[in-house]
C-alpha positions in Angstrom: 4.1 -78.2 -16.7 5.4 -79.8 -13.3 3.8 -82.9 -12.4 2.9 -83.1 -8.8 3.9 -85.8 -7.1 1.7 -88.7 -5.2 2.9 -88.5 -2.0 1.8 -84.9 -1.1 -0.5 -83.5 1.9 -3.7 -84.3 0.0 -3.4 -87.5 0.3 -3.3 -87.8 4.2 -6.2 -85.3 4.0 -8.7 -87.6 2.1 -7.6 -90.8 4.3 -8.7 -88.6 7.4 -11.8 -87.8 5.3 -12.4 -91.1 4.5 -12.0 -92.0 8.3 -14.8 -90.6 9.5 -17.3 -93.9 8.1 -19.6 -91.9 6.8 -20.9 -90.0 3.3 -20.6 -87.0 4.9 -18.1 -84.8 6.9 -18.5 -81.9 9.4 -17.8 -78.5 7.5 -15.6 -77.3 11.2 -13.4 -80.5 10.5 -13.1 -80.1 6.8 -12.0 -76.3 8.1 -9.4 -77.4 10.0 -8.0 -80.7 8.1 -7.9 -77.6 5.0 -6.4 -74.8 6.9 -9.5 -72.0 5.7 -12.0 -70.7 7.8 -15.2 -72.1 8.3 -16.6 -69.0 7.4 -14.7 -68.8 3.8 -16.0 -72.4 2.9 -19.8 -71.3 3.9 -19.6 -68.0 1.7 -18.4 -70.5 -1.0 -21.3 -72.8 -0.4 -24.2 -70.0 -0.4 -22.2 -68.9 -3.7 -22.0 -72.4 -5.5 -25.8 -73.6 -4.0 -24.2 -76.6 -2.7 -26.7 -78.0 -0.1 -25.7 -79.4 3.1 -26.9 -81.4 5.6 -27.7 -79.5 9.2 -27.5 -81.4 12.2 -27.9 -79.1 15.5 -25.8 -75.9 14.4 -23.6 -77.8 12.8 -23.0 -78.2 8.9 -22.1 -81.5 7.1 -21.0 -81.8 3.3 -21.1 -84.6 1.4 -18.1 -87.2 0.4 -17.7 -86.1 -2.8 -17.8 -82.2 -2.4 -15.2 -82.7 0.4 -12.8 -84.1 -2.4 -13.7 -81.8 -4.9 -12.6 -78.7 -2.3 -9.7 -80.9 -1.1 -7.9 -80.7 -5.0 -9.0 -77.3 -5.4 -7.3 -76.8 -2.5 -4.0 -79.2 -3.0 -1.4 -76.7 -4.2 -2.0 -74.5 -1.0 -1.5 -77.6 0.8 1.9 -79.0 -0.8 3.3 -75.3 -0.3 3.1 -73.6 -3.4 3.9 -69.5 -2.8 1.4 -67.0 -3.1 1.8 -64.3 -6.1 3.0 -62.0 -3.7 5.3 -63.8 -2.3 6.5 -65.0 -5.7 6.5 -61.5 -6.1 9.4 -60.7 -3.2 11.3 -63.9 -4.0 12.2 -63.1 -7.6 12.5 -59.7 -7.4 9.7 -59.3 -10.5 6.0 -57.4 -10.0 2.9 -59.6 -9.5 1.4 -57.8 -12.3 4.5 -59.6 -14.9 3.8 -62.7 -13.0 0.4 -62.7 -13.3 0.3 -62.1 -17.0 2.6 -64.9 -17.8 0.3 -67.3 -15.9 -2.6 -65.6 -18.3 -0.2 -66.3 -21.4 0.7 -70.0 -20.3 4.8 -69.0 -19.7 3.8 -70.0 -15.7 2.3 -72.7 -13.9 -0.3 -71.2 -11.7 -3.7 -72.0 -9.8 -5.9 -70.6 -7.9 -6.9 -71.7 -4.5 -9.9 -72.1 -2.0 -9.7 -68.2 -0.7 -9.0 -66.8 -4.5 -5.0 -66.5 -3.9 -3.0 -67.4 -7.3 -0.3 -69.6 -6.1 2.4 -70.3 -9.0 4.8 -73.3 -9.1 7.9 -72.9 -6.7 10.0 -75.4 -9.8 9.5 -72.6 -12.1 10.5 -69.4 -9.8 14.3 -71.1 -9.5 14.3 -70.6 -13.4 12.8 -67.2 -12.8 15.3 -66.1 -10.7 18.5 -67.6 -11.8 17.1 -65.7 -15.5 16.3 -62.4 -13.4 20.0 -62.7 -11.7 21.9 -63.3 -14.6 20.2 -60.4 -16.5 20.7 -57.9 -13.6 25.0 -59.1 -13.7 25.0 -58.5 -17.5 23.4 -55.2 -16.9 25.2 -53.8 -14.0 29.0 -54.8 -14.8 29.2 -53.2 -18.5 28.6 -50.1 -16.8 31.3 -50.3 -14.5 33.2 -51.3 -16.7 32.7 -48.6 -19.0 32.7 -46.0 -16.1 36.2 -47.6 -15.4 38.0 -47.5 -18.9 36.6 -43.9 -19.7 38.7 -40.9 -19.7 39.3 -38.9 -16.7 36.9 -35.9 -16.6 38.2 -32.7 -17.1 38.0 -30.8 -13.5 36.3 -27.5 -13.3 38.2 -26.8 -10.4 41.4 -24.5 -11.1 44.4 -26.3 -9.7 46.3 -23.8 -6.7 49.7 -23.0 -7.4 52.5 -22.9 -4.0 51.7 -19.2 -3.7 48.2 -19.5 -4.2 48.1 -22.0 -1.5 50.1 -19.9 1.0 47.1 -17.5 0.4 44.2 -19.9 0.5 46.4 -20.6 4.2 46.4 -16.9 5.1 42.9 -16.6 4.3 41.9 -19.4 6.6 43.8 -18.0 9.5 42.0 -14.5 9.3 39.2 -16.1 10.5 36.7 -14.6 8.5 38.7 -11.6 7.1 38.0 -11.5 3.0 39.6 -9.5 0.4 36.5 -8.7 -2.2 38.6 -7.0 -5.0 41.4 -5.0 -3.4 38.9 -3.3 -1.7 40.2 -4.4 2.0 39.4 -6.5 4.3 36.2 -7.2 5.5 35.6 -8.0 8.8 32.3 -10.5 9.5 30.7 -9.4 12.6 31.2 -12.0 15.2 28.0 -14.3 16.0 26.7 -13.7 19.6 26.1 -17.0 21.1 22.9 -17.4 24.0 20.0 -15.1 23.5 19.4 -13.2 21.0 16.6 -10.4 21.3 15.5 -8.5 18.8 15.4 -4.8 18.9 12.3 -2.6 19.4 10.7 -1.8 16.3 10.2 2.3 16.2 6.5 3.6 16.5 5.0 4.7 13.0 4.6 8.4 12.4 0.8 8.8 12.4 -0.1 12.6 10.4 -3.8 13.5 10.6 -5.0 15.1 7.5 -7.5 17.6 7.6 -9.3 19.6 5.0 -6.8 22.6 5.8 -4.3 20.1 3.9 -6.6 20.4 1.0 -7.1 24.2 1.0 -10.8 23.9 2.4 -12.7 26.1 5.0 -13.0 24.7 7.8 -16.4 23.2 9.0 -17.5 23.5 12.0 -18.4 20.0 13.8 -21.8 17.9 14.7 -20.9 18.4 18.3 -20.4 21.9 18.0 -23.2 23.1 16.1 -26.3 24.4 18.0 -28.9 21.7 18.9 -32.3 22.7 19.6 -33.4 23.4 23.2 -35.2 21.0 24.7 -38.5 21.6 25.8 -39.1 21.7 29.7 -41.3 19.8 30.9 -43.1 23.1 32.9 -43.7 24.0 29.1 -45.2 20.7 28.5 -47.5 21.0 31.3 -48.6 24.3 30.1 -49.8 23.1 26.7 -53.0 21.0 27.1 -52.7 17.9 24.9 -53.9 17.3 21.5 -56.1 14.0 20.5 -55.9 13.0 17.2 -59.3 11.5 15.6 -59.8 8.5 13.3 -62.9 8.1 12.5 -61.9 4.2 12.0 -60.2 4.1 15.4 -62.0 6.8 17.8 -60.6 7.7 21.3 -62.5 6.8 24.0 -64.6 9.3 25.8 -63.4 9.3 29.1 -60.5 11.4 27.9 -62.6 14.4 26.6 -63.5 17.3 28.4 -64.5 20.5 27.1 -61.8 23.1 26.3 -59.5 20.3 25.1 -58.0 20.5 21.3 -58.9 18.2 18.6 -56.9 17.9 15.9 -59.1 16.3 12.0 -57.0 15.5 9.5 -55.5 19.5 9.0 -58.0 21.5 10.9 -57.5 21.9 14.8 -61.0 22.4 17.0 -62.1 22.4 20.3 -64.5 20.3 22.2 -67.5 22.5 22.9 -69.5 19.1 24.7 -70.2 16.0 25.6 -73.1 13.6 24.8 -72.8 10.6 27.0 -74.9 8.2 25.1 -74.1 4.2 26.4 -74.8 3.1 22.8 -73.7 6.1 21.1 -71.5 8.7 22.2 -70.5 12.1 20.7 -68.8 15.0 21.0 -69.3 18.4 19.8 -66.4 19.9 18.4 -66.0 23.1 16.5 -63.5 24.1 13.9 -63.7 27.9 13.3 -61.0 27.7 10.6 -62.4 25.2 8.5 -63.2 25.9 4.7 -66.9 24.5 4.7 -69.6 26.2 6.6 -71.0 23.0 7.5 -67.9 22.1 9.3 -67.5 24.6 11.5 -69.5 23.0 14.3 -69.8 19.1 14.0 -70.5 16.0 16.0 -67.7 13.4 16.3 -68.7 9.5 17.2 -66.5 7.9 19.7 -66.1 5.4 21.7 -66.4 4.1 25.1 -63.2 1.9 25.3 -60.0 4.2 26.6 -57.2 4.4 24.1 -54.3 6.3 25.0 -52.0 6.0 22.4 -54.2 8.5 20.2 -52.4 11.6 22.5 -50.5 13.0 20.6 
């Protein structure tokens, strides 16, 4: 391991400590004499239940902590690189760098803000080793690229007349012989716009059920609808009410002579009894299969419903 020596940055660093006369030092001071944020070295003392001493909004730790922080802190101070930047000087990862710190093979510490920093004395070696290993690496290769045989080339050698061809061929501009079956000519390119043709409409064929040997049916629009009633033959034909004996039409629209219509029978309303309490009409239904009702009374009701026309 390399020694450090005495006369390094911590040393002016504890005199200014020391200078302030007292057994303890501001925590803003100690921030800036250490070059970390004030904010780091809090986090570290909420973390490590170091007490300090709070005057106004200001923190002050004692003497002794100071020093303690001040050679954690020393190899940041005298320079030492960061892995990462031990990292870019010797051309090796942070991950091999880190794990030969692990195994002992490098000096390394670790500083206030949780940064490894390795020993700058030891990277030389590194990278002389790395350099010399990457020479012996690349130059037997060149060397061996150099003394091997020459390659055999794929590429058939021309011959004079084959190169008076190869000449005619590049003055055709474009002309090729494929096989003795003549020349060919490339259609020239048409520099500027270029617009594309029109593409042809599709050929639409409607099939019908003629196509499938199958009579042909005669359609919705073409078949004959039933006529609509007039409204003169509506007027004619007196309306029907419909009775419920759980919802009964009001009296107001009875009158005698009008049809009733129970369940399937169909009457007609012979009179009214204009009770306030209890209202009825007499209705008769000659059709109907009991005797008894032929000719009956019907309860309704005072309140007008007119959704009960039918």
């Amino acid at each position: 391991m390399a020694s450090i020596s005495q006369t390094d940055p911590c040393s002016a660093i504890i005199s200014r400590i020391a200078a302030y006369g007292s057994s303890i030092i501001p925590v803003p001071a100690l921030s800036r004499l250490l070059g970390v944020k004030s904010t780091t070295l809090n986090a570290r003392f909420r973390r490590k239940q170091i007490l300090l001493r709070t005057i106004g909004r200001t923190n002050y730790l004692p003497y002794d902590q100071a020093l303690q922080l001040v050679e954690l802190h020393r190899y940041a101070l005298i320079g030492w690189p960061t892995l990462q930047a031990a990292s870019k000087i010797t051309d090796v990862k942070p991950a091999t760098l880190k794990a030969r710190c692990e195994k002992g093979r490098l000096e390394g510490h670790i500083d206030l803000t949780k940064r490894l920093r390795l020993n700058p004395a030891e990277l030389e070696g590194l990278c002389s080793a790395a350099s010399r290993a990457e020479v012996k690496v690349k130059a037997p290769r060149f060397a061996a690229w150099a003394k091997s045989p020459a390659r055999k080339n794929k590429a058939k050698a021309f011959a004079p007349a084959e190169m008076k061809e190869e000449a005619r061929f590049s003055e055709a501009k474009g002309a090729i012989d494929t096989l003795g079956l003549g020349p060919v000519e490339r259609p020239p390119f048409a520099h500027g716009n270029f617009a594309l043709p029109t593409a042809p409409k599709p050929k639409i064929e409607i099939i019908g059920l003629e196509d499938y040997g199958l009579p042909e049916v005669e359609s919705p629009s073409q078949t004959t609808c039933p006529r609509p009633q007039r409204s003169e033959d509506m007027q004619k034909q007196p309306p029907c009410l419909v009775y419920d004996p759980l919802r009964p039409f009001s009296l107001s629209v009875c009158s005698p002579g009008k049809a009733v219509r129970y369940g399937q029978y169909v009457g007609t309303v012979l009179g009214l009894i204009d009770d306030p309490y209890n209202p009825k009409i007499k209705v008769a239904f000659p059709e109907h299969d009991d005797p008894v009702m032929r000719e009956v009374l019907l309860v309704v009701d005072k309140k007008k419903r007119s959704e009960v026309l039918s």
